[in-house]
Each structure stands twice: as C-alpha cells, then as structure tokens.
Steps between C-alpha positions, in 0.01 A plus 500: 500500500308833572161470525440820231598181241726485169519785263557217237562167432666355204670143303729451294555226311913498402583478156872525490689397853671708727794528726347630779135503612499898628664619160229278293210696705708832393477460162166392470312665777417823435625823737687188687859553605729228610522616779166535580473127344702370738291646801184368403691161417634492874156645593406127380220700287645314167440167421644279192279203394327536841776515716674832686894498347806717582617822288788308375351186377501375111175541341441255196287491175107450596540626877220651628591785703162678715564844714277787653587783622334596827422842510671511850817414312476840334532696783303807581667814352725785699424830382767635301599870424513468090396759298270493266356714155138546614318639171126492711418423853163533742344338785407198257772459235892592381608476152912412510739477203679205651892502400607146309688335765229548737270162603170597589437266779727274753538165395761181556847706433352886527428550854595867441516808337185427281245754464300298789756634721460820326167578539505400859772758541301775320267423834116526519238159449550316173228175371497215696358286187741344339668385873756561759815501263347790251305735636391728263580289206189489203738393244832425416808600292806269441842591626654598167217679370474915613169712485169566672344315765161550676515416907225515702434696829195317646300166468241630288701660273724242440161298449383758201842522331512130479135439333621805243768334467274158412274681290766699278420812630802534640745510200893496505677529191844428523800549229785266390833510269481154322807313363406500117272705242126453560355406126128676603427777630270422747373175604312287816668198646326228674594175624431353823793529750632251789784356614777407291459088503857503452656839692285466810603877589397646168172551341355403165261486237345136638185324373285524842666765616246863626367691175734818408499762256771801401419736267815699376565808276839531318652882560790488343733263346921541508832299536331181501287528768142681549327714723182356611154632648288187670194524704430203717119364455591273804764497724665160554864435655805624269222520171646753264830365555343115439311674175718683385787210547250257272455755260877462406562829664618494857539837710844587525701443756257210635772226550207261608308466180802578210513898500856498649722804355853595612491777745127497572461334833095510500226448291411871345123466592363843649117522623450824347100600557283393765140590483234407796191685641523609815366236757322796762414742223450305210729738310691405177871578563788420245875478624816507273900415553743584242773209474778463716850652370644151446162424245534820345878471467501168321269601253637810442850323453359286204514860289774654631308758645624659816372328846240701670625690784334437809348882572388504144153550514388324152508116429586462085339154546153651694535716138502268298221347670261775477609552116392114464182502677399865281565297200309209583221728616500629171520191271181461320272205678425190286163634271542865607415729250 
C-alpha cells in the first residue's frame, strides 16, 4: 500500500446475496466499476468477514465486506487536450460550465477524460489541497448534472473558496425539472442525509445522517412535471436529488432515486448561478449558465413549443425565471402595509 494512505474506507453489511463478489461491490459502492472491483479484489485490498476473497466468489446475507481505496490506486492524472467553456479565469480561480457527462475528478472506473485531466491540459499550477488525484478541485458536481463550477489556481485560494463555501458565502443555486406538480410554491427541505442502509451506493434521508437543507422556488408548472429553483444551504453528496426524491418529486431523468423518463438519459439538474468573493481581492462576483439544449428541449417539449436552437441567444426557461423572481419580489411581505 502507498504510503500517501486510503482515500476511503468503507463496510458493507449484505442484505440480499449476490452472485459474484466484484458485481455486489458495483452496485453498492459508489463511482465503483466492476472492473475496477475486481482490481482492488485481486489487489487483496477487499476483505469479506475478515478474510481477502476472489472477484468471483458468492457473497451471502450478513457478509461483511471492508475496502479502501489507496490513493495510489487512483493514479496520478495525464494531461488531456479537452476543451472547456471558461466563463472567468485569473491567476487564482476559473469558473467552468461543466457539460453532464463530465466527472469532475478521477476515481475507481474514470481514469480519464474528467475535468482533472482537463484542467491539467489547460496548463499552468492548479490547488494542491484537496490531493494528488484533483488538483484544483474546491467542490464537486455529479456526472449527470451540467453547470458552473469554481476551480482553484493556487493553495490559498482554494483555501478561501472552501471557508466561503463553509460559511454560505459562496452560494450556488441550481435548477431541476421534477417528475410531478409541486403543490407550494416555494418551500425548504431538510432532513439529514447518509447512506442508503439498504442501497449502499445511494444516499438518503437517514436519522444520523450530516444536517441538510434545500430551499426551492417553483417557476413554472406544465405536462406533469415542474420547473424548479433550489439553493443549497449546505452541500452534501447527491442532496437535491435525495430531497427532492423524499419530497415525492424526483429530478427527472435520475434513474437512481425514481425520476426515470423515456428518452432522458440524465438527471435534468443544471447549476445555474454561482456567486463567491474573490479570494485576492475580496470582490463579489456572480456567474450564470443558461441550461444545456437537452434541459431546455425537454421542457420545451412538454408545450409543444419549438426546441431552442442552439445559436439562439435567449433561454424561454431563464424567462420565465426572471418573470418569477419579479413577481415574488413584488408580492406583498407578511404585515406590509
């Protein structure tokens, strides 16, 4: 093992058996692979009730099954010449509206073409912070999910983004076509999330799991689905999907927590607006990203209204979100006069 130690360790307790011991870790490890299963079984780095095992042996009700995953195992990232939409970028920071299909960082199964490999391409220094395998990398955007990302050029940047990022000051608001109409208007969501006791790779509303809360802003409502607003107050793995999911509305598209559609084949999450100060200057700086064609398009197809052509310099559903927020700007506060 290298001596820079695991990135993580984890057990699982099985609740249903399995064929095969790689394609149990698969389905319940997250950003695992078979593939990559199987290495770090042969890699003896897997052990079931205490004991290293083989990729294709049976695993059984009540197993235990323990793994890490060294950091050495993710090995260091190639540059890679993949371009990229850079909104901002300075000797401390880059603001990138990250295509969905894009992972942010290598992991077991994605030892290329993530932005990692991107950013080292663009060239220059990026953080060191957050280790070897992602340089640059303050926070993180899943796979599926398309919009703005802050990356860090230097140490101390990376170092002031995060504590905005701990203190709020650093806000992302994100939005989301949900599977169903939304009854209020607006609303906050909390519930603590963790892993899924029972889907190991998913997360979930848990009792004990870290504090979380969404706040979301219906902006418009049509075909049986609805077009949310939601501004994370915290930031933990996968949480407006996890919120949004227990709220009995699940983005659509996300297969993993009930949102699957025909013919969507992500979750339509966007991170829209990203505002920060600027870690040298102290400057307040606000970022936007219309939606992707394939967001826009789906919503627009619930109408019947033509898709939006991708020169056209106008997003109908950025429209409709300024129209929403003017109204609610303009709705007379509880006690006003």
């Amino acid at each position: 093992m290298s001596s820079r130690g695991p990135v993580r360790s984890n057990r699982l307790i099985a609740t249903a058996a399995a064929a095969r011991l790689d394609r149990f870790l698969a389905e319940h490890a997250e950003d695992l692979s078979r593939s990559a299963a199987a290495r770090l079984i042969k890699s003896h780095l897997v052990r079931v009730n205490g004991q290293t095992a083989d990729p294709a042996d049976r695993v059984a009700v009540g197993d235990v099954v323990e793994f890490e995953i060294p950091e050495a195992y993710i090995s260091d990232a190639e540059p890679e010449a993949i371009p990229l939409e850079i909104l901002y970028e300075d000797e401390d920071l880059a603001v990138i509206d990250k295509p969905a299909g894009m992972v942010v960082h290598p992991a077991p199964g994605h030892h290329t073409g993530t932005l990692v490999h991107a950013l080292l391409g663009r060239g220059g220094g990026w953080s060191a912070v957050g280790g070897v395998s992602r340089p640059g990398i303050v926070h993180r955007l899943d796979k599926g999910t398309s919009g703005l990302i802050v990356v860090a050029r230097n140490d101390a940047s990376h170092r002031a983004l995060s504590a905005q990022l701990k203190d709020r000051s650093l806000s992302r608001t994100y939005m989301a076509i949900v599977r169903g109409l939304v009854k209020d208007d607006a609303g906050e969501l909390e519930g603590p999330i963790g892993r899924d006791p029972k889907e190991r790779k998913r997360m979930a509303v848990v009792s004990g799991g870290r504090y979380a809360r969404t706040r979301y802003q219906v902006v418009e409502r049509r075909g049986g689905h609805t077009l949310l607003r939601c501004d994370l107050d915290t930031g933990r793995t996968h949480q407006i999907r996890v919120h949004l999911a227990a709220l009995g509305h699940p983005v659509t598209g996300d297969t993993e927590y009930g949102g699957g559609e025909a013919g969507v084949s992500r979750p339509l999450l966007h991170a829209w607006r990203l505002r920060l100060r600027h870690p040298r200057t102290g400057e307040e700086m606000s970022f936007e990203a219309p939606p992707p064609p394939d967001f826009e398009n789906f919503w627009a197809s619930l109408s019947n209204s033509p898709p939006r052509s991708p020169g056209h310099s106008v997003s109908p559903i950025l429209v409709a979100l300024a129209r929403r927020s003017a109204g609610a700007a303009k709705r007379p506060r509880p006690g006003g006069g």
